[in-house]
C-alpha positions in Angstrom: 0.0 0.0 0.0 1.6 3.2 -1.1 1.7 6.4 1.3 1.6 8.8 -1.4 -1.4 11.5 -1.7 -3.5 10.1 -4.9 -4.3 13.8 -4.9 -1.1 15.3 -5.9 -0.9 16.2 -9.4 1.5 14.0 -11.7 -0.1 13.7 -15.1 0.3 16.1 -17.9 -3.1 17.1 -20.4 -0.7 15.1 -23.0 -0.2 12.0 -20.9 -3.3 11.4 -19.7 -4.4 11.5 -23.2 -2.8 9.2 -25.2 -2.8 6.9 -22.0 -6.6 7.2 -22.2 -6.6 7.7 -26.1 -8.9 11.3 -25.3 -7.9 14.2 -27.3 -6.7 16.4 -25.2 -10.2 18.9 -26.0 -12.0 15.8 -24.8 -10.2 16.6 -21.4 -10.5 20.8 -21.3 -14.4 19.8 -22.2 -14.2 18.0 -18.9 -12.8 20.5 -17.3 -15.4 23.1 -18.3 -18.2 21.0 -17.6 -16.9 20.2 -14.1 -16.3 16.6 -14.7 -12.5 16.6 -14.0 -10.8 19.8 -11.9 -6.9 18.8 -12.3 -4.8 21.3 -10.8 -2.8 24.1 -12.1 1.2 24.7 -12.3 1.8 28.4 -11.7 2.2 28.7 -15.7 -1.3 26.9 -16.2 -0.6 24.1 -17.0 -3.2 20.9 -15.9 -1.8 18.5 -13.6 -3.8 15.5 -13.3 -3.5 13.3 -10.0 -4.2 9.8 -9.5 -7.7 10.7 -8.0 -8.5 12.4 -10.9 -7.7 10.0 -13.5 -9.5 7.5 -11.3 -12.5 9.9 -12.0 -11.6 10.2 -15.7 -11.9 6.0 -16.0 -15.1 6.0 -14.4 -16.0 8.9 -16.8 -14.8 6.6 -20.0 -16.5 3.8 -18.6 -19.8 5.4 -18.6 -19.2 7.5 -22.1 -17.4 4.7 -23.6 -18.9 1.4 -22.6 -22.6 2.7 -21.0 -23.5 5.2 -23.6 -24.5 7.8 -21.5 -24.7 11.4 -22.5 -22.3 14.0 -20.0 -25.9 15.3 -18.6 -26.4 11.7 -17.3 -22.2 11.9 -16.1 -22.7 14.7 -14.3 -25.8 12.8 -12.3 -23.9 9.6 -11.7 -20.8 11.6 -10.4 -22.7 14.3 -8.1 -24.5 11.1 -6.6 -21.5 9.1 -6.2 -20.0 12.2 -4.3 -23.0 12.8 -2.2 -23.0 9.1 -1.7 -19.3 9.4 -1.0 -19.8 12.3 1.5 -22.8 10.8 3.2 -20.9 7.8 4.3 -17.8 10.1 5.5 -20.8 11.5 7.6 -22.1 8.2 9.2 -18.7 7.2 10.0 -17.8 10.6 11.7 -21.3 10.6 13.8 -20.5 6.7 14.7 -17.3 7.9 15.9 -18.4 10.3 17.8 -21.3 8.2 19.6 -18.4 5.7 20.7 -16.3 8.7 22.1 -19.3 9.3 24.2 -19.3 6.0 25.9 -22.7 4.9 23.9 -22.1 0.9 23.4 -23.0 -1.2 20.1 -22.9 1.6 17.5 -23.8 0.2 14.4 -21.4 1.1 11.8 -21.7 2.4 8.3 -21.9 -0.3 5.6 -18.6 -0.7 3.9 -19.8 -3.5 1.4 -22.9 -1.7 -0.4 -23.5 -4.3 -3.0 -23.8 -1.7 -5.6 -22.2 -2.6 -8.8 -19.1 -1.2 -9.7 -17.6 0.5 -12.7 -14.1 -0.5 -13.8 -11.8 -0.3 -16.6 -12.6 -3.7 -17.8 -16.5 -3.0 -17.6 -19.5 -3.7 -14.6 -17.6 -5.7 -11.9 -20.0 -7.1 -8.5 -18.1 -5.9 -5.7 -17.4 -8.2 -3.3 
């Protein structure tokens, strides 16, 4: 398991685009729609991070291999990060309630069951 921040910016606009085969407009049109937000060197240039090509393969998958429109994108990822932030919630108020002495807090679910998307296609978690 690595120790490094998969938020730091690594990735160059050329990079990530032929790694991904995306034109590099592709990935600026991301960027204006609010899809992707790579950071910025102090000369402009976009630095993509690990998290944020994470986000651009879950993008392709559902462009790519799902057919759906960046309107429906833009759905699946706000719900994902409200889903995301939700659980970051639970698990903050659960540790809170066992701070406080209370006994049996349930936990968050870490295993949803929700199906999910990766490079090669729909994957079951497990």
């Amino acid at each position: 398991m690595s120790s490094r921040d998969p938020r730091l910016g690594a990735y160059m606009i050329g990079v990530v685009s032929m790694r991904y085969s995306v034109h590099p407009q592709t990935l600026r049109l991301y960027e204006r729609e609010g899809l992707l937000t790579p950071s910025r060197t102090e000369g402009k240039t976009r630095l993509y991070s690990d998290e944020d090509l994470e986000r651009l393969e879950f993008i392709l998958n559902l462009t790519r291999d799902l057919g759906v429109n960046l309107a429906g994108v833009e759905v699946v990822l706000g719900l994902r990060d409200r889903l995301n932030r939700m659980q970051e919630e639970l698990e903050r108020l659960a540790q809170a309630l066992e701070a406080a002495g209370v006994k049996d807090v349930p936990r968050p679910m870490t295993g949803t069951g929700l199906v999910k998307l990766t490079p090669h296609g729909l994957r079951k978690r497990s």
